[in-house]
C-alpha atoms as an extended CHARMM CRD file, in Angstrom:
* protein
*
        79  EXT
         1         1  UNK       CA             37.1540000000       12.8160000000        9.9650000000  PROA      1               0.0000000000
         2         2  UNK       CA             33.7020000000       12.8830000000        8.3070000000  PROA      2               0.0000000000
         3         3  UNK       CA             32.7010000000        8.8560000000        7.0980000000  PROA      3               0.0000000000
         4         4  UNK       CA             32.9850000000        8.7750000000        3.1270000000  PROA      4               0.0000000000
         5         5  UNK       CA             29.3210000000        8.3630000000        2.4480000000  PROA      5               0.0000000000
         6         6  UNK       CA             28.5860000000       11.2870000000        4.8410000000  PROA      6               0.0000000000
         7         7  UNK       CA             30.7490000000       13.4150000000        2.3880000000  PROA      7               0.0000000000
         8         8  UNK       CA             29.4510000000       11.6280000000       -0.9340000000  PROA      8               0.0000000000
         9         9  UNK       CA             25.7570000000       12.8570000000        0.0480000000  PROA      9               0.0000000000
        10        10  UNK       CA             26.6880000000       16.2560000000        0.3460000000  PROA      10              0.0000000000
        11        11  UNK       CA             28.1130000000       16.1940000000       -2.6770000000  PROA      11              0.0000000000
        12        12  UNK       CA             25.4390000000       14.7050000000       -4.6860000000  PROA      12              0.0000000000
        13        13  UNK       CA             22.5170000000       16.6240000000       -2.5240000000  PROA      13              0.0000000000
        14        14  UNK       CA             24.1040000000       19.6570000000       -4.1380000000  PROA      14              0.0000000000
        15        15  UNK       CA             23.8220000000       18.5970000000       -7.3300000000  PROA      15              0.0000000000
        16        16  UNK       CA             19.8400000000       20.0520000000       -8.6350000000  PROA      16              0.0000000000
        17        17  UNK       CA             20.0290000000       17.6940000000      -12.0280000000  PROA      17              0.0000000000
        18        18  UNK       CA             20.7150000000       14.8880000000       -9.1170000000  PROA      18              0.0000000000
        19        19  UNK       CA             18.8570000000       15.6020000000       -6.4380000000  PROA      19              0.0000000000
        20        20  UNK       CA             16.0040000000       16.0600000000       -8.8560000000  PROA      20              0.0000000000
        21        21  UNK       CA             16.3470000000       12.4150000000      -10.1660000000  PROA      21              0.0000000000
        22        22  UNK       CA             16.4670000000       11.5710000000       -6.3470000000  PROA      22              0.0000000000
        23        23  UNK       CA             13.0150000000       13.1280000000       -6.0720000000  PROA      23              0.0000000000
        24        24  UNK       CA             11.5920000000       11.7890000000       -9.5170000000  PROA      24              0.0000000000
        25        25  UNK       CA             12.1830000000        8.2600000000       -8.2420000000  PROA      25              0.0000000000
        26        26  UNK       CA             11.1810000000        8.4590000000       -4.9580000000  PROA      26              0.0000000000
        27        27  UNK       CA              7.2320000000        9.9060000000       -6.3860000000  PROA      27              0.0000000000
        28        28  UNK       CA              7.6340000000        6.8180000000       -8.6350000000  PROA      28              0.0000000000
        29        29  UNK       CA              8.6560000000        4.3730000000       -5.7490000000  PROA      29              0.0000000000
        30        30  UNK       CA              5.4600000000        6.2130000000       -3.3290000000  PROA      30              0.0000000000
        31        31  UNK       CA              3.5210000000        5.8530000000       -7.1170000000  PROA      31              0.0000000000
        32        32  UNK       CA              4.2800000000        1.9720000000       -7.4530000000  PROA      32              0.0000000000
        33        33  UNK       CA              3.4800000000        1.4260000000       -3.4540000000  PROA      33              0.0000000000
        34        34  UNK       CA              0.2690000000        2.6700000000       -3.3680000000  PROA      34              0.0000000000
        35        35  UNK       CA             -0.7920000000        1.0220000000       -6.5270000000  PROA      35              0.0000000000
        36        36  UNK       CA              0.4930000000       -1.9850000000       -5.1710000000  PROA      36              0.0000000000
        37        37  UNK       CA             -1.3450000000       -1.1260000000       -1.8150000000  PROA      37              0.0000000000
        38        38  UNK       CA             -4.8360000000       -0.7360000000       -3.8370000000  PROA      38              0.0000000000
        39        39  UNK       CA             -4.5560000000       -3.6270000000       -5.8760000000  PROA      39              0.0000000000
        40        40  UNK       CA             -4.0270000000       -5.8810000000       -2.4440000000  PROA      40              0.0000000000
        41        41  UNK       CA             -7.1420000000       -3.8040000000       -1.4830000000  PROA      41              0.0000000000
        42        42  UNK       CA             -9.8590000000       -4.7600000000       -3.8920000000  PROA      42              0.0000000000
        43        43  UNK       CA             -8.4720000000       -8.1590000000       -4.2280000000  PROA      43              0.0000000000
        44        44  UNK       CA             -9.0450000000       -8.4470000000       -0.3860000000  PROA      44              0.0000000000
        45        45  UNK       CA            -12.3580000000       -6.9370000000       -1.2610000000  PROA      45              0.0000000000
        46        46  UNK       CA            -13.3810000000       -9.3650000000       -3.8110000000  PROA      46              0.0000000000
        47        47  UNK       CA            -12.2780000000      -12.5850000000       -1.7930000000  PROA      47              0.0000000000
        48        48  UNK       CA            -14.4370000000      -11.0720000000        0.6400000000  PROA      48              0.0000000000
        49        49  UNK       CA            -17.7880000000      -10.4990000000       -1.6970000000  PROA      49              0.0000000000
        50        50  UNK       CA            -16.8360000000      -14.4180000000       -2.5360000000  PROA      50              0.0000000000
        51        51  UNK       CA            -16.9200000000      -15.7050000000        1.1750000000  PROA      51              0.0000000000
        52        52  UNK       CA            -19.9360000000      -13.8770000000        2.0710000000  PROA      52              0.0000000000
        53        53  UNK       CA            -22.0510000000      -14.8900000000       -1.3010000000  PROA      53              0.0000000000
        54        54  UNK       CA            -20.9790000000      -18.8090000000       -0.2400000000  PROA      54              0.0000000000
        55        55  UNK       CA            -22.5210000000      -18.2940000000        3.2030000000  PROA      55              0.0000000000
        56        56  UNK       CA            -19.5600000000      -17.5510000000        5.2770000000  PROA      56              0.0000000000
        57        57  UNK       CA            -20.1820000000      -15.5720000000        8.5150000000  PROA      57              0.0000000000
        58        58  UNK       CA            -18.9820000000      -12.2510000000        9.1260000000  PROA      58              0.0000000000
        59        59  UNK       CA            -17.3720000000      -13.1700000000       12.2080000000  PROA      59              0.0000000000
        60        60  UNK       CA            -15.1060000000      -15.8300000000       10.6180000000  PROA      60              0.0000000000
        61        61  UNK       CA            -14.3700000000      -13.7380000000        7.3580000000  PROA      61              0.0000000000
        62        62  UNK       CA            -13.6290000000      -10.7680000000       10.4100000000  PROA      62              0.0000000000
        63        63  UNK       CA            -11.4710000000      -13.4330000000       12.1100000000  PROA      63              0.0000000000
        64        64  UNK       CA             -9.5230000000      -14.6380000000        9.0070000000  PROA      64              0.0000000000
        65        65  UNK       CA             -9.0850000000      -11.0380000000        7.0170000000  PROA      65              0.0000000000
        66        66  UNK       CA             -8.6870000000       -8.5090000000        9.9550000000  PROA      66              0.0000000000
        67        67  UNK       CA            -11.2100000000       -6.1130000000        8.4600000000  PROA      67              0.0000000000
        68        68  UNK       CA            -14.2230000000       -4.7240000000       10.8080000000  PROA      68              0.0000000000
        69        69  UNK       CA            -17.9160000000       -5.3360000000       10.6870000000  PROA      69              0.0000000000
        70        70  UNK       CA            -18.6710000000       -2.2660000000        9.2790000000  PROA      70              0.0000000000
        71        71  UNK       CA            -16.1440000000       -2.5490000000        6.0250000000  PROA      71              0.0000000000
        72        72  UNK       CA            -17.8270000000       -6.2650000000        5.6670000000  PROA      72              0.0000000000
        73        73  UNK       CA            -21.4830000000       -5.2650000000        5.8810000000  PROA      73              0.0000000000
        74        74  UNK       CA            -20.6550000000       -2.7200000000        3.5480000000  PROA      74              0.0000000000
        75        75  UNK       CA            -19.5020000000       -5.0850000000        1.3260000000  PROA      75              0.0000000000
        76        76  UNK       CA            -22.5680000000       -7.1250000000        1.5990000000  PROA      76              0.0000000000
        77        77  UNK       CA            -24.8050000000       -4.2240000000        1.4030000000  PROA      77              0.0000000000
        78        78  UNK       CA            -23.0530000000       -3.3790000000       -2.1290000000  PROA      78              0.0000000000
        79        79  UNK       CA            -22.7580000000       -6.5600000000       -3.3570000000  PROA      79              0.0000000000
């Protein structure tokens, strides 16, 4: 005997006009996530730009923010 939710999903999955809502919010959950993800980003980025214009070294801003070397001299280099 097949679990009720099991048969529920096939049903809907079925359904285009549902399975198409299914798809519209998943691009809009992805959507939200990954502006979420690049706001974190260039916040991380600015806090960054901060420590290293108050004299911070780039070993300690390294050790605190998990970026590498590289992504913080770039920083610097850009201002």
């Amino acid at each position: 005997m097949q679990d009720k939710a099991v048969v529920k999903f096939r049903e809907l999955s079925a359904d285009e006009r549902t399975r198409d809502l299914y798809e519209r919010r998943e691009k809009a959950r992805r959507d939200q996530a990954a502006r979420e993800k690049w706001a974190f980003k260039q916040g991380m980025l600015e806090v960054v730009r901060n420590l290293l214009t108050a004299g911070d070294s780039v070993d300690k801003i390294i050790t605190v923010t998990g970026l590498t070397h590289d992504e913080i001299e770039g920083l610097h280099h850009t201002g």
